[in-house]
LUMLUMDREN-2810 file (N, C-alpha, C; in Angstrom, 1 decimal):
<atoms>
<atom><aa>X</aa><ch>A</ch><at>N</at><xx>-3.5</xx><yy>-0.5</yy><zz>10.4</zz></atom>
<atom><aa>X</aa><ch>A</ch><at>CA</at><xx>-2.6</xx><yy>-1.2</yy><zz>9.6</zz></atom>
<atom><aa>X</aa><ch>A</ch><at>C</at><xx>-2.6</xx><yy>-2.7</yy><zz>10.0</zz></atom>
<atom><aa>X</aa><ch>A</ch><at>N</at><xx>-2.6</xx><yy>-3.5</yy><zz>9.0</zz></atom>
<atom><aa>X</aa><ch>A</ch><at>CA</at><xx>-2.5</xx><yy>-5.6</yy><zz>9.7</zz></atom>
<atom><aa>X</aa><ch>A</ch><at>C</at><xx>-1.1</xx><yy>-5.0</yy><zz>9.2</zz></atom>
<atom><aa>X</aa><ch>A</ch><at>N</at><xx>-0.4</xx><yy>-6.2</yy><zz>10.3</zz></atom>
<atom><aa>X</aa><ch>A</ch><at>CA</at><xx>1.0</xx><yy>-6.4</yy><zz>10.5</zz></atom>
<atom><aa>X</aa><ch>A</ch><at>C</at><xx>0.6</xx><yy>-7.9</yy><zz>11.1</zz></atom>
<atom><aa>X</aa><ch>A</ch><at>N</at><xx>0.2</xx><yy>-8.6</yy><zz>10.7</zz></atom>
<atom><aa>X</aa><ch>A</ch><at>CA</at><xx>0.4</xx><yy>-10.1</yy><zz>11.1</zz></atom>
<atom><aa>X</aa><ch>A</ch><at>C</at><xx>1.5</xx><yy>-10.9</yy><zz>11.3</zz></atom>
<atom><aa>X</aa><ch>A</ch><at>N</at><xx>3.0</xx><yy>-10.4</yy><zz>10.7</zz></atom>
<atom><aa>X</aa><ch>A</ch><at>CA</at><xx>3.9</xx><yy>-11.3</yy><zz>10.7</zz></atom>
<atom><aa>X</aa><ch>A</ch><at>C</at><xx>5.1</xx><yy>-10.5</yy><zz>11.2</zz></atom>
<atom><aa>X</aa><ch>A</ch><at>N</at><xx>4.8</xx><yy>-9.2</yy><zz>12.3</zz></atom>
<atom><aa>X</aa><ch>A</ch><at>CA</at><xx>6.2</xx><yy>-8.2</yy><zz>12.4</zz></atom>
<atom><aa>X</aa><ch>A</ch><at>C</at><xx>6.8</xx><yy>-8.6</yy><zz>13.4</zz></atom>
<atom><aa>X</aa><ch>A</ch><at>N</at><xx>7.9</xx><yy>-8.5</yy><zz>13.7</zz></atom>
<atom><aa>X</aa><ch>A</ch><at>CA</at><xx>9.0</xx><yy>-9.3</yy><zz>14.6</zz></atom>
<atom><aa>X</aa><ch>A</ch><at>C</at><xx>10.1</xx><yy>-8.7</yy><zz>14.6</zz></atom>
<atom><aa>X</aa><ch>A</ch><at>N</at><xx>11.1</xx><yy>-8.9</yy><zz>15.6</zz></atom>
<atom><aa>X</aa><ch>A</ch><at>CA</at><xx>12.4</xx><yy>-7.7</yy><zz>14.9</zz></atom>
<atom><aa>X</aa><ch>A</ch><at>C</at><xx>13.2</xx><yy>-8.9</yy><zz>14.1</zz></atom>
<atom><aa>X</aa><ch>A</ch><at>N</at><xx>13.0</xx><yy>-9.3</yy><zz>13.6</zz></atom>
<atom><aa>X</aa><ch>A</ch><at>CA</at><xx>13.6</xx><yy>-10.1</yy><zz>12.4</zz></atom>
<atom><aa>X</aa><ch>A</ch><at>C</at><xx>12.9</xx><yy>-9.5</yy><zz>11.1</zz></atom>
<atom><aa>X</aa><ch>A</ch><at>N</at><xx>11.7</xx><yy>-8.9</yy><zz>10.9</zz></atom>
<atom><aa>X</aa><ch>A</ch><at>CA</at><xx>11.7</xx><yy>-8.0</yy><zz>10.2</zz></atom>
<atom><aa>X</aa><ch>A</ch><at>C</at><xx>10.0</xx><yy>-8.7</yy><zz>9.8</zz></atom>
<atom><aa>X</aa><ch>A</ch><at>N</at><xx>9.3</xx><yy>-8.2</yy><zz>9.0</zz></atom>
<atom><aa>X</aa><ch>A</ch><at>CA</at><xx>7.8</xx><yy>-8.7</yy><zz>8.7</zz></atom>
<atom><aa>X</aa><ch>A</ch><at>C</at><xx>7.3</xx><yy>-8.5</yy><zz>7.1</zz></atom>
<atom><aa>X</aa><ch>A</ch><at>N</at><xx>5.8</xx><yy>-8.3</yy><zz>7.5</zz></atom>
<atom><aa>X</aa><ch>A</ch><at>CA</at><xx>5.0</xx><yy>-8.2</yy><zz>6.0</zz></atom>
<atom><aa>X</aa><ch>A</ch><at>C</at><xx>3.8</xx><yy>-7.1</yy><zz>7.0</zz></atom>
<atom><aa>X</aa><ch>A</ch><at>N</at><xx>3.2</xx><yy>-6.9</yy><zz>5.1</zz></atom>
<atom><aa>X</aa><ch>A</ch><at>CA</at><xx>1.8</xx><yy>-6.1</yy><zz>6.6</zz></atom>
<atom><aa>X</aa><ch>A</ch><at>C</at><xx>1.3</xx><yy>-5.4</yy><zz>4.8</zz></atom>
<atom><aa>X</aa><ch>A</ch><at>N</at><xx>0.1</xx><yy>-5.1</yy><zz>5.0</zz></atom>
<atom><aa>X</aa><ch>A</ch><at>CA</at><xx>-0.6</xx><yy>-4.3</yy><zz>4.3</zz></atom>
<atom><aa>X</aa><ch>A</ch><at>C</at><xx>-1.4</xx><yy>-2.8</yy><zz>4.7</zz></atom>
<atom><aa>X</aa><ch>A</ch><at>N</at><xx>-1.3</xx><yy>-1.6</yy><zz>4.3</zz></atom>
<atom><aa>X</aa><ch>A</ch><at>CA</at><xx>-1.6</xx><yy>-0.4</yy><zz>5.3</zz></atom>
<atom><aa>X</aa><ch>A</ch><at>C</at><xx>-2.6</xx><yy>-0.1</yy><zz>4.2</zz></atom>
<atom><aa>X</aa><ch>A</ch><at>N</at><xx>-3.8</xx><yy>0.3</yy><zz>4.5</zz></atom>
<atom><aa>X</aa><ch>A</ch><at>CA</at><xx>-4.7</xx><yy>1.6</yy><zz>3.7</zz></atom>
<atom><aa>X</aa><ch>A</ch><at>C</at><xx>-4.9</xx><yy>2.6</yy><zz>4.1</zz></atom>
<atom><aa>X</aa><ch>A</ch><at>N</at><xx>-4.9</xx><yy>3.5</yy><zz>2.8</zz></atom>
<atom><aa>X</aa><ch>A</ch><at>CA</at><xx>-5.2</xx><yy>4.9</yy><zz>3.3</zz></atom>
<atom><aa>X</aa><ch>A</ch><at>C</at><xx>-6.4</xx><yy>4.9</yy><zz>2.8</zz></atom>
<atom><aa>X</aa><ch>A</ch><at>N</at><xx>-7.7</xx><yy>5.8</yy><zz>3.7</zz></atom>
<atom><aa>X</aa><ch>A</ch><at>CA</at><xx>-8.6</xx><yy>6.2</yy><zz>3.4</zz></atom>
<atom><aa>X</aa><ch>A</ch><at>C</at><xx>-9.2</xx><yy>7.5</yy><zz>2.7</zz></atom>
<atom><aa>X</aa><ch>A</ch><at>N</at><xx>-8.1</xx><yy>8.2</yy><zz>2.6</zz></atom>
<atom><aa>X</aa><ch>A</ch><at>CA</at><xx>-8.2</xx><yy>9.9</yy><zz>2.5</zz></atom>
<atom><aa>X</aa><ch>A</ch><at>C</at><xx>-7.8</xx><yy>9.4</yy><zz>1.1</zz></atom>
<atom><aa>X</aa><ch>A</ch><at>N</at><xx>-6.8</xx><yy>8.7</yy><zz>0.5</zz></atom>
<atom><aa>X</aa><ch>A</ch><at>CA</at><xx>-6.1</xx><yy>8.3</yy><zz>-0.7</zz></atom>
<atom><aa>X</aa><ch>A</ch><at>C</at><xx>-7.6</xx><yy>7.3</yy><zz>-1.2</zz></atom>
<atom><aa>X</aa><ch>A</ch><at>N</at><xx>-8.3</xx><yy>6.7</yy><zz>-0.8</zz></atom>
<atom><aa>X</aa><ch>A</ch><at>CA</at><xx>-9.6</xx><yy>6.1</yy><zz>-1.6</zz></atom>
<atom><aa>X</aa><ch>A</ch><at>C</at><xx>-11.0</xx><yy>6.9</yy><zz>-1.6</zz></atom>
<atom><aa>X</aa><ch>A</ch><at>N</at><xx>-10.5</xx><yy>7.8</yy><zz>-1.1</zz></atom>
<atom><aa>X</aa><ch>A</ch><at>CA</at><xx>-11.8</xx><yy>9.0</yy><zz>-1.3</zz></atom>
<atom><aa>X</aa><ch>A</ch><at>C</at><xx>-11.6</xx><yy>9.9</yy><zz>-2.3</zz></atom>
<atom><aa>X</aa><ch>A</ch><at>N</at><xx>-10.1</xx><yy>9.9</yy><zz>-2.6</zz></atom>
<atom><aa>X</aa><ch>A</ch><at>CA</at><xx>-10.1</xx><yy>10.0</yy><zz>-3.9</zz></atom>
<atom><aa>X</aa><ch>A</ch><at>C</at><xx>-9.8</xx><yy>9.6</yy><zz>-5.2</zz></atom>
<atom><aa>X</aa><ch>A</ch><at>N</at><xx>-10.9</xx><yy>8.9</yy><zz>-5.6</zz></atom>
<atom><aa>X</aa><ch>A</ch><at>CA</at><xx>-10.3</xx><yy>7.4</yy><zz>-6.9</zz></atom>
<atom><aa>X</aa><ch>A</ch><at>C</at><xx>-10.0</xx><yy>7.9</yy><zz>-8.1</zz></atom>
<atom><aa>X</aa><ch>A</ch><at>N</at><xx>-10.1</xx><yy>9.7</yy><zz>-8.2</zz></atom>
<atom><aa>X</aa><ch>A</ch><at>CA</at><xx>-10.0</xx><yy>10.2</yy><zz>-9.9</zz></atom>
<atom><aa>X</aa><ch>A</ch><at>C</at><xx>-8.9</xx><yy>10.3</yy><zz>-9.9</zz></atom>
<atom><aa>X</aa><ch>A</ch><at>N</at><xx>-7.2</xx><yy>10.8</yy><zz>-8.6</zz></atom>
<atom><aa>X</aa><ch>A</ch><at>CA</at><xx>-6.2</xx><yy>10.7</yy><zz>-8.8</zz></atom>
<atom><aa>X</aa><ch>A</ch><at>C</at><xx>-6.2</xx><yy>9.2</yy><zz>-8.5</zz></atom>
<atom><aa>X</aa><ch>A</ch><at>N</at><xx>-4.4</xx><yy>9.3</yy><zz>-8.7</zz></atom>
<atom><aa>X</aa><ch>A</ch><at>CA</at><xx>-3.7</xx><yy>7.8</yy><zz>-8.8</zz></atom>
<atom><aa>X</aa><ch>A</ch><at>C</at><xx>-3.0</xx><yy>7.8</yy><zz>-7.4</zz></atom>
<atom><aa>X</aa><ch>A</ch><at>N</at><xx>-3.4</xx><yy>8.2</yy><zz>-6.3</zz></atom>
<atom><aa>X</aa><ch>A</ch><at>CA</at><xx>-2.8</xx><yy>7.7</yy><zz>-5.2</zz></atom>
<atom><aa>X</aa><ch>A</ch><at>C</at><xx>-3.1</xx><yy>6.5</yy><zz>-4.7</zz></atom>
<atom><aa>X</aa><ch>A</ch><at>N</at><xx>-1.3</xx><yy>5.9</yy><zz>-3.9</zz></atom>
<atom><aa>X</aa><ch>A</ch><at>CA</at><xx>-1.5</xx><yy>4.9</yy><zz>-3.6</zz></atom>
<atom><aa>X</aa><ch>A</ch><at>C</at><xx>-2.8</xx><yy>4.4</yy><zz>-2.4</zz></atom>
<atom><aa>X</aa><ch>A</ch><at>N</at><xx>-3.7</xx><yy>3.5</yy><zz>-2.6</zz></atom>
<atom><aa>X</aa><ch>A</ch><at>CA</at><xx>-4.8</xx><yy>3.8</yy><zz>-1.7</zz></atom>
<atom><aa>X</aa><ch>A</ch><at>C</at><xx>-4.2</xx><yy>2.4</yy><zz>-0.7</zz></atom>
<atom><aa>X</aa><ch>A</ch><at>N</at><xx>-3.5</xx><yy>1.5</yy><zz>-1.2</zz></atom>
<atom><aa>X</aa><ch>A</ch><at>CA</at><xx>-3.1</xx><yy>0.2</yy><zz>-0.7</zz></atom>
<atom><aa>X</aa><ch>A</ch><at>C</at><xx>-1.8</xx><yy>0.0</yy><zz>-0.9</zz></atom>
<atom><aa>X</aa><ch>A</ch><at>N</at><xx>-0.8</xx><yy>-0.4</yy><zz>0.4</zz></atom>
<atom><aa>X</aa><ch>A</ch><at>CA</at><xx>0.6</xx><yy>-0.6</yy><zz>0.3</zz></atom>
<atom><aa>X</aa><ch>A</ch><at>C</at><xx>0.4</xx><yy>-2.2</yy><zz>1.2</zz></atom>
<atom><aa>X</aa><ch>A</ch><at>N</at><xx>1.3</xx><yy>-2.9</yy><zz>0.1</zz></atom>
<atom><aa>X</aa><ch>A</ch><at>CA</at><xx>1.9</xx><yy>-4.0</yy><zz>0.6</zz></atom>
<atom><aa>X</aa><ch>A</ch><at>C</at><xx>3.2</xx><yy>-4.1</yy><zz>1.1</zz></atom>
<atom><aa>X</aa><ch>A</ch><at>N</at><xx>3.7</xx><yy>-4.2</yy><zz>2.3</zz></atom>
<atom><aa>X</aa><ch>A</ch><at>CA</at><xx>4.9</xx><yy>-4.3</yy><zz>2.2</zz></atom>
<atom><aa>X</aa><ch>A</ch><at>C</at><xx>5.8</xx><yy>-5.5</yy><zz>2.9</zz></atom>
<atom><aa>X</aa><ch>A</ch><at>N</at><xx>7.1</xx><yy>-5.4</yy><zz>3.3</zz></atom>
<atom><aa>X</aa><ch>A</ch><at>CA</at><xx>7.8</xx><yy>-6.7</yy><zz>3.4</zz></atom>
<atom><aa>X</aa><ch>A</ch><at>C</at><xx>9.1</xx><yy>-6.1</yy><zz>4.2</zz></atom>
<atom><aa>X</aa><ch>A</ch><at>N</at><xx>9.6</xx><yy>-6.3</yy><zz>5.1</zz></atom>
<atom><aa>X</aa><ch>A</ch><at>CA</at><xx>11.4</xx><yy>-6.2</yy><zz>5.5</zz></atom>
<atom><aa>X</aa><ch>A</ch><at>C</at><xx>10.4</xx><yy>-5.3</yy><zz>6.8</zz></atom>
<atom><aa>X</aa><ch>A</ch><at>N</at><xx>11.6</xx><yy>-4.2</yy><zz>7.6</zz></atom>
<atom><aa>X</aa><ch>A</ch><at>CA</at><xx>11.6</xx><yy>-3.3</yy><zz>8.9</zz></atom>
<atom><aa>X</aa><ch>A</ch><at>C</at><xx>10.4</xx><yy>-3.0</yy><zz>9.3</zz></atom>
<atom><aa>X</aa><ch>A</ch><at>N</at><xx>9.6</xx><yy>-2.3</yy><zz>8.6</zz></atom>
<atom><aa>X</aa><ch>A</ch><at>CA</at><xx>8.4</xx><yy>-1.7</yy><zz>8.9</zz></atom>
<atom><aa>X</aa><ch>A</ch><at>C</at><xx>7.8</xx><yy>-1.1</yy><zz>7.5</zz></atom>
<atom><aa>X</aa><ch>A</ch><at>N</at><xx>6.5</xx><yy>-0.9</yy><zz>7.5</zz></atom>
<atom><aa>X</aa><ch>A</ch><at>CA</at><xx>5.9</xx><yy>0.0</yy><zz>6.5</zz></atom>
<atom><aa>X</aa><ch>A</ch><at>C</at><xx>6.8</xx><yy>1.2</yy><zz>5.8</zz></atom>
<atom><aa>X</aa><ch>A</ch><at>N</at><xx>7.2</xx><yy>2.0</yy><zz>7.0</zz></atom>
<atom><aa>X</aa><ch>A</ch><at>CA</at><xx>8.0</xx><yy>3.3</yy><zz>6.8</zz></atom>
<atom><aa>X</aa><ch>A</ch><at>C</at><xx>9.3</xx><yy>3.1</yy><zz>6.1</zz></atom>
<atom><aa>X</aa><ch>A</ch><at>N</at><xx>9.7</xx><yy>1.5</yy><zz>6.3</zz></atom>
<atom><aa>X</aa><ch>A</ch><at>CA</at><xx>11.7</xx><yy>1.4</yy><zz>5.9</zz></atom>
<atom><aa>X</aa><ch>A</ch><at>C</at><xx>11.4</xx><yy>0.0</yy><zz>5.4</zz></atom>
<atom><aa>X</aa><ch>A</ch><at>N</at><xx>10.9</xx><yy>-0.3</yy><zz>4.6</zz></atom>
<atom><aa>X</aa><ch>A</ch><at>CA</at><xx>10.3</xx><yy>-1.6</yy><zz>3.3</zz></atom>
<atom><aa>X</aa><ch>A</ch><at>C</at><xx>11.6</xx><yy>-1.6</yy><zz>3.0</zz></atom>
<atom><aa>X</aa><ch>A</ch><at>N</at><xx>12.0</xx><yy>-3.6</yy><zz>3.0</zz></atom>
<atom><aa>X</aa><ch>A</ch><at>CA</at><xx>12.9</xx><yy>-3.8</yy><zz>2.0</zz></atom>
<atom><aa>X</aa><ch>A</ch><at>C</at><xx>12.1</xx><yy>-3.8</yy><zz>0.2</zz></atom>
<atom><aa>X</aa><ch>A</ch><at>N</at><xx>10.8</xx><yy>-4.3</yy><zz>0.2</zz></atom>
<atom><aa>X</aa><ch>A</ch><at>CA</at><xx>9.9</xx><yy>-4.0</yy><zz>-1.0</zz></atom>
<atom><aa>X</aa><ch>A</ch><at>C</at><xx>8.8</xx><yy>-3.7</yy><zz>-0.6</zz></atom>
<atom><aa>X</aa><ch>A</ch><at>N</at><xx>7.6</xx><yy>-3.0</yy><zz>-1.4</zz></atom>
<atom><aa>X</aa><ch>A</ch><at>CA</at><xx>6.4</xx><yy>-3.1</yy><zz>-1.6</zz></atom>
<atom><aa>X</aa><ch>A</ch><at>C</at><xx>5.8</xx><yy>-2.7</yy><zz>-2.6</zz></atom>
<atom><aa>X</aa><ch>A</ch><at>N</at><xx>4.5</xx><yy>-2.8</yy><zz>-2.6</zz></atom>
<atom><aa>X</aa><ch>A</ch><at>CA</at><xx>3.6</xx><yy>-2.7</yy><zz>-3.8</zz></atom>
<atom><aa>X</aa><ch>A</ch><at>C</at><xx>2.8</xx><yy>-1.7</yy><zz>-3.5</zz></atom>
<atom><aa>X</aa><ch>A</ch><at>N</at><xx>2.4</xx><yy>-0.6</yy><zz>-3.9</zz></atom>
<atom><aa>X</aa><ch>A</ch><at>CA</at><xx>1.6</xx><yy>0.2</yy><zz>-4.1</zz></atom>
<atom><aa>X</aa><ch>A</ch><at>C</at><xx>0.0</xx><yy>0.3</yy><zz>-5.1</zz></atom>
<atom><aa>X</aa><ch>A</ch><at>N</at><xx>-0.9</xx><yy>0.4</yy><zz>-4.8</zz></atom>
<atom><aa>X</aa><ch>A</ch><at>CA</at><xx>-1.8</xx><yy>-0.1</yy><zz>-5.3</zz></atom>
<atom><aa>X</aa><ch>A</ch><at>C</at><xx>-3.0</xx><yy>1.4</yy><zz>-5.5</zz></atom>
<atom><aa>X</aa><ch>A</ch><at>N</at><xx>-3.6</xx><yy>2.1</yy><zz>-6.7</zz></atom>
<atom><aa>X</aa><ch>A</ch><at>CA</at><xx>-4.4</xx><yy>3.1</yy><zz>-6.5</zz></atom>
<atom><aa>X</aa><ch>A</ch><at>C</at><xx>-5.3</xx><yy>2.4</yy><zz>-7.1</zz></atom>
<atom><aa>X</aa><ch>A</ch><at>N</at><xx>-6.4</xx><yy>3.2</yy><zz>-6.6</zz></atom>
<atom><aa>X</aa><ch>A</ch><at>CA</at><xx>-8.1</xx><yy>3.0</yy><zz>-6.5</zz></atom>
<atom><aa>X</aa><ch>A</ch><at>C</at><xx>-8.4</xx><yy>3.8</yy><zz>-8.2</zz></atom>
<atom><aa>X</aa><ch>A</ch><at>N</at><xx>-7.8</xx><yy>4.2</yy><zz>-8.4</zz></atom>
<atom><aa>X</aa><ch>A</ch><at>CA</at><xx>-7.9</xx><yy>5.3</yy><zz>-9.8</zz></atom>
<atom><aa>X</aa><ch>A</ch><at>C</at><xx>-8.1</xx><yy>4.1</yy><zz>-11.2</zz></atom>
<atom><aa>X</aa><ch>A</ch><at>N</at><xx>-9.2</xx><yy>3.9</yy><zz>-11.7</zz></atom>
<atom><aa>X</aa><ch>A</ch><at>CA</at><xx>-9.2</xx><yy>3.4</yy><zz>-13.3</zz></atom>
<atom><aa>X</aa><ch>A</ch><at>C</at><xx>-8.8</xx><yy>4.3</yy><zz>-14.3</zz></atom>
<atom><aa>X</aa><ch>A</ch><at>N</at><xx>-7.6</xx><yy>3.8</yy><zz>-15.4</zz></atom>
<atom><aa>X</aa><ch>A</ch><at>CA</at><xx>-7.8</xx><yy>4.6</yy><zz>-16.3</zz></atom>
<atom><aa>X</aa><ch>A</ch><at>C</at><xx>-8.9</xx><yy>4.6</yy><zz>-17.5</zz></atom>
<atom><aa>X</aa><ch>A</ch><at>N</at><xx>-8.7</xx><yy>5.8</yy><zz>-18.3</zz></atom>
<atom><aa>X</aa><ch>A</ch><at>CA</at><xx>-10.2</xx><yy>5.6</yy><zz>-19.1</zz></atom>
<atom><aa>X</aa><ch>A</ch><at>C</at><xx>-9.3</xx><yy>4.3</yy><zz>-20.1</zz></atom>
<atom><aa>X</aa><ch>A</ch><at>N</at><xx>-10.2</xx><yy>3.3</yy><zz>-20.4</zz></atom>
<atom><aa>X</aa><ch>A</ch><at>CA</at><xx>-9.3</xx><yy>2.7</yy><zz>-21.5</zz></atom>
<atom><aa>X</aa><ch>A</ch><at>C</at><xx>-9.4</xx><yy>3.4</yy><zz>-23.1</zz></atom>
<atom><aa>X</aa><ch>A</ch><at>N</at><xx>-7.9</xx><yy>3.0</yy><zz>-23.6</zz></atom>
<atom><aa>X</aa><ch>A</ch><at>CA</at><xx>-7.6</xx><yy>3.5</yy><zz>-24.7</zz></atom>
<atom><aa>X</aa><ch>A</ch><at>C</at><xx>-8.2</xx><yy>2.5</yy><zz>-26.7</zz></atom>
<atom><aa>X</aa><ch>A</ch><at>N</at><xx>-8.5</xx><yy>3.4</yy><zz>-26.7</zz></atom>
<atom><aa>X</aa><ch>A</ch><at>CA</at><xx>-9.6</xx><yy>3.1</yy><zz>-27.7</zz></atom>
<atom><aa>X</aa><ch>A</ch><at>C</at><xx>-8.5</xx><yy>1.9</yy><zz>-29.1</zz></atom>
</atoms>
């Protein structure tokens, strides 16, 4: 996981899962951004899947 900016005043950090980009046909999140305590207790984040959908005609 980067955690570049964690402190106990609280941070940022970006985590990837690898098990979650091995598989790109579901929609798991493969990339989390997050922001506040830690990864586990986010005051926000962003979730991000490796999954395209088919586009709609």
């Amino acid at each position: 996981m980067l955690d570049p900016m964690a402190s106990h005043h609280g941070g940022a950090g970006a985590q990837f899962d690898a098990f979650a980009a091995q598989k790109a046909e579901r929609a798991l999140p493969t990339w989390t951004v997050w922001g506040g305590d830690s990864v586990d207790r986010p005051t926000w984040a962003m979730r991000f899947s490796a999954h395209t959908p088919v586009p709609l005609p």
